[in-house]
C-alpha positions as CSV (number, residue, x, y, z in Angstrom):
1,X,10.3,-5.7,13.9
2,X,7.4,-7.0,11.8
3,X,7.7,-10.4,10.7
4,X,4.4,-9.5,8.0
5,X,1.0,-7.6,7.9
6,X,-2.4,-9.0,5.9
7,X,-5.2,-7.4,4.8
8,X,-8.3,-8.3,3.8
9,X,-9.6,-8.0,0.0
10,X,-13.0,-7.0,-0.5
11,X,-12.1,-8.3,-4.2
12,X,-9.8,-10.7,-3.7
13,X,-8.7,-11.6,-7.3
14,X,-8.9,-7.7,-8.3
15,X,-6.0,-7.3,-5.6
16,X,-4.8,-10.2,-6.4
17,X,-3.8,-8.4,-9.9
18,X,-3.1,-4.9,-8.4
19,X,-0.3,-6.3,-6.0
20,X,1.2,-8.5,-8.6
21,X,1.8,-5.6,-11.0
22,X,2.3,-2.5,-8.3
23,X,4.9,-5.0,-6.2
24,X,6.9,-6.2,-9.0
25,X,9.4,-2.9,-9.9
26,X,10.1,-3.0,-5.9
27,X,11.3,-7.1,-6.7
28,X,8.4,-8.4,-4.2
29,X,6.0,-11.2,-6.1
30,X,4.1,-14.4,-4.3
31,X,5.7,-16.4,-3.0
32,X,3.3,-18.9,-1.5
33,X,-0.4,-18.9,-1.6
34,X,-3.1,-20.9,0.6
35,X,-6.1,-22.1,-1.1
36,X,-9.5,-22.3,0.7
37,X,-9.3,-26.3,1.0
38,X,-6.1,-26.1,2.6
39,X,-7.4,-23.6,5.5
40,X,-11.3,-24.4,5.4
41,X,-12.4,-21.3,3.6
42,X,-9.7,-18.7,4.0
43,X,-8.1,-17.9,0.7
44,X,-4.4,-16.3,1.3
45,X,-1.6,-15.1,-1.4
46,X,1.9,-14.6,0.5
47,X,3.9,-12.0,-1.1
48,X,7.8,-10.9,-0.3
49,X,11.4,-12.3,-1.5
50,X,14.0,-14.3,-1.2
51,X,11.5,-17.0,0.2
52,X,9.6,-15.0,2.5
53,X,6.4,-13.8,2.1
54,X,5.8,-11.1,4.5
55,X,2.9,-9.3,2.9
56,X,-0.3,-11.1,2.8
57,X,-3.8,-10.3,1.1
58,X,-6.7,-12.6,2.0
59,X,-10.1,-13.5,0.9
60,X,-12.0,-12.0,4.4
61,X,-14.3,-9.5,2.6
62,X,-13.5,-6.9,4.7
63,X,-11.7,-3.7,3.1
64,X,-9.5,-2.0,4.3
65,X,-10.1,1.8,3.9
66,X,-8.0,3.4,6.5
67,X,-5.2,1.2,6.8
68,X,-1.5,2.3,5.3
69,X,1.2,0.1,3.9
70,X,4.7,1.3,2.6
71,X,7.0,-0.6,0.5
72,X,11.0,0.0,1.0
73,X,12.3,0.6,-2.7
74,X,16.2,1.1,-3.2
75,X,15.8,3.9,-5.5
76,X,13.7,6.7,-6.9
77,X,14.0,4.9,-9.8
78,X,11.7,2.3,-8.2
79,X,9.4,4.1,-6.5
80,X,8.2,5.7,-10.3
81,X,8.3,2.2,-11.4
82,X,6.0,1.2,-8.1
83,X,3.4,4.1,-9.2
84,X,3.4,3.6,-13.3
85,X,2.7,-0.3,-12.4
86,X,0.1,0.2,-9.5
87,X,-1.8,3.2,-11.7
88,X,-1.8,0.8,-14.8
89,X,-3.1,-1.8,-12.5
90,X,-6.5,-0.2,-11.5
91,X,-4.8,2.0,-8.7
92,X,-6.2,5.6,-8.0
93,X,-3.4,8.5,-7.6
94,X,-2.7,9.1,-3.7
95,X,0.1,11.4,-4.9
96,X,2.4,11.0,-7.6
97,X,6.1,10.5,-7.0
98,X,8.5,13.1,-5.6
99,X,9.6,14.5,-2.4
100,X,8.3,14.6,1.4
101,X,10.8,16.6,3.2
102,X,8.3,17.3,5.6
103,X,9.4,13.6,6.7
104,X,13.3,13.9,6.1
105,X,14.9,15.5,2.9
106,X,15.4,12.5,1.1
107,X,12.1,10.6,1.5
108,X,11.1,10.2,-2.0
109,X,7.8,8.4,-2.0
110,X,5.0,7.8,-4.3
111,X,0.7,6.8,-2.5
112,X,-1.9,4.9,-4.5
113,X,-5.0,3.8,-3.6
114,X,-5.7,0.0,-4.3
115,X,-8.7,-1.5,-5.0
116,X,-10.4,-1.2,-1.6
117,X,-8.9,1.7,-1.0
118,X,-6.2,1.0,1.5
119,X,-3.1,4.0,1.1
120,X,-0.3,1.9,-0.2
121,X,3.3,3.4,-0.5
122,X,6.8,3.3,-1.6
123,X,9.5,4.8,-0.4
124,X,13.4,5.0,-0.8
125,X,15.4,6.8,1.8
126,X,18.2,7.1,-0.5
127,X,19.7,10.5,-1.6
128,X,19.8,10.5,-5.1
């Protein structure tokens, strides 16, 4: 089980916005952030629910261009609302919502590209 993953923001505030708006039709928003004086210099923003933030995105510099994150929605329904948000956030089409039954026949998923380029999905396992 993964208790959470971080990456690193090559533009931190620019992802800063891009998560807040892309996460928030999956019900995921901060839910505690670290500031550079608490930590000596890293800058971290905690997203998740219900208390836990298990997705982080941090100040490092470094992008992540190769890495892959997917985001459990409960419904198709979600996953459109995951891709509207995150394209009217500054994302960049990874491929639009629909189908994969390459994966199972209900793995309805949407991809977008965030601003430093790591893949970032969500997907709901649900049939319809």
């Amino acid at each position: 089980m993964i208790d959470h993953i971080g990456i690193g923001a090559g533009d931190f505030e620019a992802s800063r916005r891009f998560y807040e708006a892309a996460l928030a039709p999956l019900g995921l928003g901060v839910m505690m952030e670290v500031t550079p004086e608490q930590t000596g210099g890293y800058h971290g923003l905690g997203m998740g629910r219900d208390g836990k933030p298990f997705f982080w995105i941090g100040n490092d510099g470094q992008r992540g261009a190769g890495m892959h994150v997917a985001f459990g929605a409960a419904t198709r329904a979600e996953v459109d609302a995951f891709y509207a948000a995150a394209m009217a956030a500054g994302g960049r089409d990874h491929g639009a919502p629909g189908l994969r039954v390459h994966y199972h026949p209900n793995y309805y998923a949407a991809f977008v590209l965030d601003p430093d380029g790591i893949n970032v999905e969500a997907v709901c396992h649900a049939p319809e």
